[in-house]
Every structure is written in C-alpha cells, then in structure tokens.
C-alpha positions as CSV (number, residue, x, y, z in Angstrom):
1,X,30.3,-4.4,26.5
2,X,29.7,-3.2,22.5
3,X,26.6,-2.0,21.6
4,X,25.6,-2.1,18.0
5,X,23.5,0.4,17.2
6,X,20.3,-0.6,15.5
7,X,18.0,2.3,14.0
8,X,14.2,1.8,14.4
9,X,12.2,2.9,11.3
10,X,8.5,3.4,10.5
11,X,6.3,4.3,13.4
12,X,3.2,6.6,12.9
13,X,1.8,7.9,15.8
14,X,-1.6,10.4,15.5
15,X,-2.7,12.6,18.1
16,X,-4.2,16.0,18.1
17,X,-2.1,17.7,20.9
18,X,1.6,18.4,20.0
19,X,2.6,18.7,23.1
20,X,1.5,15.2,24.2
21,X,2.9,13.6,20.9
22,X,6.7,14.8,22.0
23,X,6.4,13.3,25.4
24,X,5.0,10.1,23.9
25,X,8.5,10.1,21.5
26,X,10.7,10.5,24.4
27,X,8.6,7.9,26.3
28,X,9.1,5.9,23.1
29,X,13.1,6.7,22.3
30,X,13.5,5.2,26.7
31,X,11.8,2.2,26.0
32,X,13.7,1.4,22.7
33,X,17.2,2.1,24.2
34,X,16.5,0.9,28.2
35,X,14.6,-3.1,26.6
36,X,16.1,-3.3,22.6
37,X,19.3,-1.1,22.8
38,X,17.8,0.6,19.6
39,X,17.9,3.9,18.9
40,X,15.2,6.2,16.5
41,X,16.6,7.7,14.0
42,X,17.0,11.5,14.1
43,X,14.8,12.2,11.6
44,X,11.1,12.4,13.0
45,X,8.9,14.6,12.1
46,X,5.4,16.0,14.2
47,X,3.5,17.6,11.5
48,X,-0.5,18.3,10.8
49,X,-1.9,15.7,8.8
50,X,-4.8,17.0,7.4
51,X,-3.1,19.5,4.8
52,X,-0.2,17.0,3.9
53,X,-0.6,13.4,4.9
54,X,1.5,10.4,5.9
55,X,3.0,8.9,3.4
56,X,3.3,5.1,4.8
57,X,2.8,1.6,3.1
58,X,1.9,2.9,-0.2
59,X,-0.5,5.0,1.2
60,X,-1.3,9.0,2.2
61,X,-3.3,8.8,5.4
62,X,-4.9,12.0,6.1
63,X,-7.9,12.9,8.6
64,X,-10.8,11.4,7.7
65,X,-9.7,9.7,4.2
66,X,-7.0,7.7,2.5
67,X,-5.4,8.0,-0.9
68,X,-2.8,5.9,-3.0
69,X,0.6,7.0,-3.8
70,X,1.1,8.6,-6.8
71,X,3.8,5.9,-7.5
72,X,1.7,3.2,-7.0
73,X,-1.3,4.8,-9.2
74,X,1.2,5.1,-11.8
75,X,1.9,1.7,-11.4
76,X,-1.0,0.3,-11.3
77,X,-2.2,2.1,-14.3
78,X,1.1,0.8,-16.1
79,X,0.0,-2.9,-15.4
80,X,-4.0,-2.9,-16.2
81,X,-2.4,-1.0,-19.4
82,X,-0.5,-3.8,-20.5
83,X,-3.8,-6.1,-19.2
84,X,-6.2,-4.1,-20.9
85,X,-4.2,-4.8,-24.1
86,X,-3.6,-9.0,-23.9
87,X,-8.1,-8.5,-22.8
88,X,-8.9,-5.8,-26.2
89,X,-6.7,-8.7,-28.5
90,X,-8.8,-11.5,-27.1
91,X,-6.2,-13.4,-25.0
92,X,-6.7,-15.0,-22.2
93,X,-4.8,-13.2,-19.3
94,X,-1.9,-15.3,-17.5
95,X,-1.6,-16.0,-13.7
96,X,0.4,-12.9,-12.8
97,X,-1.6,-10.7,-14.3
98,X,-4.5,-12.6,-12.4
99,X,-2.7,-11.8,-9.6
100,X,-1.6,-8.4,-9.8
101,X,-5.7,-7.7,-10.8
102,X,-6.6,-9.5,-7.3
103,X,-3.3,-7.8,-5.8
104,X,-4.2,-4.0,-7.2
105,X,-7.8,-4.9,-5.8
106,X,-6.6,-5.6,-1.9
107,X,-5.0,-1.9,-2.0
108,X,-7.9,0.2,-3.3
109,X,-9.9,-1.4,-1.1
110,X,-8.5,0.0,1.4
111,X,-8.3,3.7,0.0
112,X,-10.7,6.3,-1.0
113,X,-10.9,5.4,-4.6
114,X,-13.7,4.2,-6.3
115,X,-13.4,5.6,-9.0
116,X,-10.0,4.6,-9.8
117,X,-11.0,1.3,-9.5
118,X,-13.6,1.4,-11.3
119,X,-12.0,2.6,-14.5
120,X,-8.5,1.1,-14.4
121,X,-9.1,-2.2,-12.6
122,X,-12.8,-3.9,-12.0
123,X,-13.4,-3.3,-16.3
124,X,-10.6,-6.2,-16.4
125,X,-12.8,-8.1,-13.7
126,X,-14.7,-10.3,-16.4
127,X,-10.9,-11.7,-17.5
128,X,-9.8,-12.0,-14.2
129,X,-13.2,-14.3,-13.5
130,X,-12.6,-16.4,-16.7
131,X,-9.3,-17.1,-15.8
132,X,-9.9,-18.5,-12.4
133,X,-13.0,-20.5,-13.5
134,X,-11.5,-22.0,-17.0
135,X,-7.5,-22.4,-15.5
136,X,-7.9,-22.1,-11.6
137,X,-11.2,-23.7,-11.1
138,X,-11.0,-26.3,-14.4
139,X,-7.9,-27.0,-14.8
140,X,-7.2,-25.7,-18.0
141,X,-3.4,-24.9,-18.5
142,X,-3.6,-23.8,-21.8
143,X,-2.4,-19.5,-22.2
C-alpha cells in the first residue's frame, strides 16, 4: 500500500494549561494519521497569547480582543484612498468599490476597531448608500 502524505494546516487551539494543550496535539496528530492518513506539519507552536497573538484569517486574536493585520489595514487604507478620491471629485463609485466598502465593513466588524472604521471606511458610507439605491435598487447603469 502507498501512502501520500497530506500535511494538515491551520488549527488554533486555546487553552490556559500547557500541559493539557500538548496532550490534546498528540491526541490530535493519532486521530489525523489512524482516520485521514494525514500528517501535521512539524511546525506547531504552543505559545502565550496575550503578549503576541495569533495571527489567523487576517486577524491577531489575543485574550480578550481582536485586531486586524497590519497587511490588511494597509490594504484597506490603500482601497478607501483610491475611494475617497473618485467620492472628493464627485463620481459616483463603481460596483467593486461598493463591494470592497461592504467587504472592508464584514472584517472590522469583527475586530476591535472602531475607530479605524470610523475614519477610513463608514465617511465613504453616504457613496456606498447612493450607489445601491440609484444603481442597485433603481436600476441605473450609468458610472
């Protein structure tokens, strides 16, 4: 019999005792090799989260809040800049910036960043509501 070997990737697991989190990965490493014939890569980490974070899905999960990645804040920034611009020369925004308006709005949601928001993404908000109303809504194709 051949065995390919498959590597599993991204599993977060958070617990407060160390101990109990290296017998969970061993649990975990028998149960992907005994059922899927997968193995985990070699490259796990157990690590306190409250001084550095996970970085996972775009997001730094610590303790008792949740950031954005610096890549994605540089990104998003990038995006309402180029926005902000089309909104401050009185054009009408297109769909994918409609999008990416309602798309940077789904992941600050979920972080701790009002602020953010605030200033680089909800001052576009009025656009993003004309848009939907005059070429969603109406039916007006015109850009």
């Amino acid at each position: 019999i051949k065995y390919y070997f498959r590597y599993m990737d991204d599993i977060v697991i958070l617990h407060n005792d160390c101990s109990y989190s290296h017998k969970i990965v061993d649990e975990i490493k028998f149960f992907l090799w005994d059922r899927l014939r997968l193995r985990m890569k070699n490259n796990w980490q157990i690590f306190p989260t409250f001084s550095r974070g996970v970085d996972f899905l775009g997001y730094r999960l610590f303790g008792k809040y949740t950031l954005l990645r610096k890549k994605t804040i540089r990104n998003i920034k990038k995006s309402c800049k180029a926005i902000g611009n089309k909104v401050n020369r009185d054009r009408r925004i297109n769909y994918h910036d409609f999008c990416s308006l309602n798309s940077f709005l789904g992941w600050t949601e979920k972080a701790n960043c009002h602020r953010f928001d605030n200033k680089h993404i909800m001052k576009y908000q009025d656009a993003a509501w004309d848009f939907y109303f005059n070429v969603i809504w109406m039916g007006d194709n015109c850009d």
